[in-house]
DRENDRENDO-832171 format. One line per field, with one value per residue: residue in one letter; x, y, z of N, C-alpha, C in turn. Coordinates in nm, 3 decimals. Atoms other than C-alpha are relative to their C-alpha. Example, Ala and Ser with C-alpha at 12.3 -4.5 7.8 and 13.67 -1.06 7.14 Angstrom:
2
aa: [A, S] .
n_u: [0.089, -0.082] .
n_v: [-0.119, -0.119] .
n_w: [0.000, -0.006] .
ca_u: [1.230, 1.367] .
ca_v: [-0.450, -0.106] .
ca_w: [0.780, 0.714] .
c_u: [0.090, -0.077] .
c_v: [0.120, 0.109] .
c_w: [0.000, 0.073] .
END
This chain:
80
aa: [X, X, X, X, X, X, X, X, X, X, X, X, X, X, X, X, X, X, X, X, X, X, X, X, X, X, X, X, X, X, X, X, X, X, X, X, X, X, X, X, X, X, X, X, X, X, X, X, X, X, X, X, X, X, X, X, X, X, X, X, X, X, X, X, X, X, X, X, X, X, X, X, X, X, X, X, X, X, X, X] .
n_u: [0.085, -0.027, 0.074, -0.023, 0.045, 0.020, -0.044, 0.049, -0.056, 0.044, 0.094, 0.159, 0.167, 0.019, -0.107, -0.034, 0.079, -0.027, -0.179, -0.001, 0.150, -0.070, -0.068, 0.017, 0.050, -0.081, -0.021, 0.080, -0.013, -0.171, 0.055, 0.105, -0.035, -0.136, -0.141, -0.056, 0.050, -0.007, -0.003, -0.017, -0.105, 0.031, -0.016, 0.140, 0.122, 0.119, -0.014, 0.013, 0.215, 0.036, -0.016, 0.027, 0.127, 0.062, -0.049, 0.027, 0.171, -0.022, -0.016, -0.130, -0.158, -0.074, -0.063, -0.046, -0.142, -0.053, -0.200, -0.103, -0.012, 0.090, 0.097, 0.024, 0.110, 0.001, 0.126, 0.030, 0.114, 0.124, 0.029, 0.041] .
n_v: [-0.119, -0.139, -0.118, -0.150, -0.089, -0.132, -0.048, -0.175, -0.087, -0.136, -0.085, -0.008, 0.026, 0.117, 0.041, 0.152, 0.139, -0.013, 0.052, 0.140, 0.000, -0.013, 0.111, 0.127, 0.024, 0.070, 0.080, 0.043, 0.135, 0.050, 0.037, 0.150, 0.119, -0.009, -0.006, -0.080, 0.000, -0.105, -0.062, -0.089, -0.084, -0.136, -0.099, -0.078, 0.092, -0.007, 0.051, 0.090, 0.090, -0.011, 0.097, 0.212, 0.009, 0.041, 0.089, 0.173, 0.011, 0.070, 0.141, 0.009, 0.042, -0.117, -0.032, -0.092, -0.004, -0.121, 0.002, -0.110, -0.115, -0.036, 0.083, 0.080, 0.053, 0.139, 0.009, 0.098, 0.047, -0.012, 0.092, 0.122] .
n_w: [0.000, 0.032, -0.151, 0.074, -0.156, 0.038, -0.103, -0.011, -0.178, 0.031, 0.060, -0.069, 0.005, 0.119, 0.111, -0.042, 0.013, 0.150, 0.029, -0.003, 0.084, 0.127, 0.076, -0.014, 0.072, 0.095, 0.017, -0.050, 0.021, -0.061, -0.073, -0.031, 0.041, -0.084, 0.009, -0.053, -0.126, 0.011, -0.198, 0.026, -0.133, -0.010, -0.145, -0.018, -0.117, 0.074, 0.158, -0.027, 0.007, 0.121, 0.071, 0.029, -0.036, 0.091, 0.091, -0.008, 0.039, 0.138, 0.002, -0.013, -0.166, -0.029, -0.149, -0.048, -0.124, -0.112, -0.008, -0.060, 0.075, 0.116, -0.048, 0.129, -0.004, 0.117, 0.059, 0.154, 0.051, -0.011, -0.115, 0.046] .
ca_u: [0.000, 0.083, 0.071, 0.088, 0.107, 0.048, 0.193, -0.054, 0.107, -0.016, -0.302, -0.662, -1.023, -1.146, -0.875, -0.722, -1.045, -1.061, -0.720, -0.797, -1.182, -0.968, -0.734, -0.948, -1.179, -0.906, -0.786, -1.092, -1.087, -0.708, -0.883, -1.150, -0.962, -0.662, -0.364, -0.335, -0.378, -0.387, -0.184, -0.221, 0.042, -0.140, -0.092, -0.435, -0.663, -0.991, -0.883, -0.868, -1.276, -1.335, -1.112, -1.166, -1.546, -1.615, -1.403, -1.564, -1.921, -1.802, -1.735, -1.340, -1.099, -0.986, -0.735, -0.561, -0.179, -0.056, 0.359, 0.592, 0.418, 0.137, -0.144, -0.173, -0.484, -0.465, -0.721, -0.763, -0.998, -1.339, -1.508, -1.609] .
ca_v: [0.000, 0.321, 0.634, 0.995, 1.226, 1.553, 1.840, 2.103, 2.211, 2.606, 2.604, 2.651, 2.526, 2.528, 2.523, 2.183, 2.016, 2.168, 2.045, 1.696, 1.694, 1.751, 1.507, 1.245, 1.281, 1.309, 0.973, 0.811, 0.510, 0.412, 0.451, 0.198, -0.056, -0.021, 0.059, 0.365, 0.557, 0.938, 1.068, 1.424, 1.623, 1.888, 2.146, 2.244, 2.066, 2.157, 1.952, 1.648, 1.597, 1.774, 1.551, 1.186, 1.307, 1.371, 1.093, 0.817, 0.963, 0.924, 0.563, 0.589, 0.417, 0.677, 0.682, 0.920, 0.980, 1.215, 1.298, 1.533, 1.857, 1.775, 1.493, 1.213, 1.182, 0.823, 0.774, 0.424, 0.193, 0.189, 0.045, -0.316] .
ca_w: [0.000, -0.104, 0.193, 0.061, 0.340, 0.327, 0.581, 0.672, 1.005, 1.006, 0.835, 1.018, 0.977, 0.719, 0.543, 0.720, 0.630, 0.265, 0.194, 0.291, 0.149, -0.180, -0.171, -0.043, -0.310, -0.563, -0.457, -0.375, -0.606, -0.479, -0.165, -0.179, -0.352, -0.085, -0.281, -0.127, 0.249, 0.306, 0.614, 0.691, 0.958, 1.122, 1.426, 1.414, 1.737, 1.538, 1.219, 1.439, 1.496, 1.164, 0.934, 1.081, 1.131, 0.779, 0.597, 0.823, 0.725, 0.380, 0.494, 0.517, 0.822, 1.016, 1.289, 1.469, 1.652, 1.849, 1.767, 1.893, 1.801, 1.585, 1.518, 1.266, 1.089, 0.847, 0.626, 0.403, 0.266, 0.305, 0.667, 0.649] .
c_u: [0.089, -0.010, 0.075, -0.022, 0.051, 0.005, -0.042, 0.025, -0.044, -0.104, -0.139, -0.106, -0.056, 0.070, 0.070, -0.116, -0.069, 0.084, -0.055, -0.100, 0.081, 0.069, -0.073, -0.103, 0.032, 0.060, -0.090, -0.040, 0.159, -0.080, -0.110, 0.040, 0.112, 0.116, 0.059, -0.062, 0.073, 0.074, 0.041, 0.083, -0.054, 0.016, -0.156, -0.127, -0.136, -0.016, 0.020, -0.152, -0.021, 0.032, -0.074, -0.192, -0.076, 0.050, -0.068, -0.188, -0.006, 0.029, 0.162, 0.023, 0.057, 0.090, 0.106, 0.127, 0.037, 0.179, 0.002, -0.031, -0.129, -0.044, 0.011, -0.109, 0.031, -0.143, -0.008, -0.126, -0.163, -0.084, -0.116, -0.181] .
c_v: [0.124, 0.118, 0.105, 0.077, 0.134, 0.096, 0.156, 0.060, 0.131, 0.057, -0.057, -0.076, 0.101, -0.009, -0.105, -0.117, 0.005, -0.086, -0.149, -0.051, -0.001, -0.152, -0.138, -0.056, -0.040, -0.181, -0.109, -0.140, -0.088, -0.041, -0.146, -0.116, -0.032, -0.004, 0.140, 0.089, 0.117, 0.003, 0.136, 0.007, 0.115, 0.023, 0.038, -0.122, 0.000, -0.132, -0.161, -0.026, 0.052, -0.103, -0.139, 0.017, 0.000, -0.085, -0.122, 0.060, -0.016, -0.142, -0.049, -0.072, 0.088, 0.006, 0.113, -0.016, 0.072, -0.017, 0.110, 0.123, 0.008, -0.174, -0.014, -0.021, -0.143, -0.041, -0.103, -0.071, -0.004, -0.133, -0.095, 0.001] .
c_w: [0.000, 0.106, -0.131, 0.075, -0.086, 0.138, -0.011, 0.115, -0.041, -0.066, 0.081, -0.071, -0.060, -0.082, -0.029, -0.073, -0.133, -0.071, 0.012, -0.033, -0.138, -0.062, 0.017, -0.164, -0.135, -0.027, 0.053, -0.079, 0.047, 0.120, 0.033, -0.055, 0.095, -0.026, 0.043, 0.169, 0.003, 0.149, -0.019, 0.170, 0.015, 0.178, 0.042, 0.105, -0.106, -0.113, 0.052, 0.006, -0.183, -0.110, -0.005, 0.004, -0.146, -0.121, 0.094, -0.055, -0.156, 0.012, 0.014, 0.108, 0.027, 0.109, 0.021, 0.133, 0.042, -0.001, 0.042, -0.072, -0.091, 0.006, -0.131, -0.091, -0.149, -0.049, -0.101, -0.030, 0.079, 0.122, -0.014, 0.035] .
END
């Protein structure tokens, strides 16, 4: 599987959850077949409920990490 991360450290709501509304949609057949899995790097607290809240209501896998500084959100195939 494929990851493609993407590093929005600094940028706000709605802009965090623009940004990743974009790409998910861009890669949204990769997605559901599982050769590929979005991880975004952000600073922004907000963009944690926002992101994983509206990629699992699109039906996505969403989890979430907490690093040194900033929060994981992973986003792949489509929940069983």
């Amino acid at each position: 599987m494929k990851v493609i991360e993407f590093d929005i450290r600094g940028q706000i709501c709605p802009s965090t959850l623009l940004t990743a509304l974009k790409e998910i949609n861009e890669y949204s057949d990769q997605l559901v077949d599982g050769t590929v899995r979005l991880a975004f790097r952000t600073d922004n607290r907000d963009a944690v409920g926002t992101i994983p809240e509206s990629a699992t209501n699109m039906g996505y896998s969403v989890t979430v990490t907490r690093g040194d500084g900033y929060y994981l959100i992973e986003i792949d195939g489509l929940e069983p």
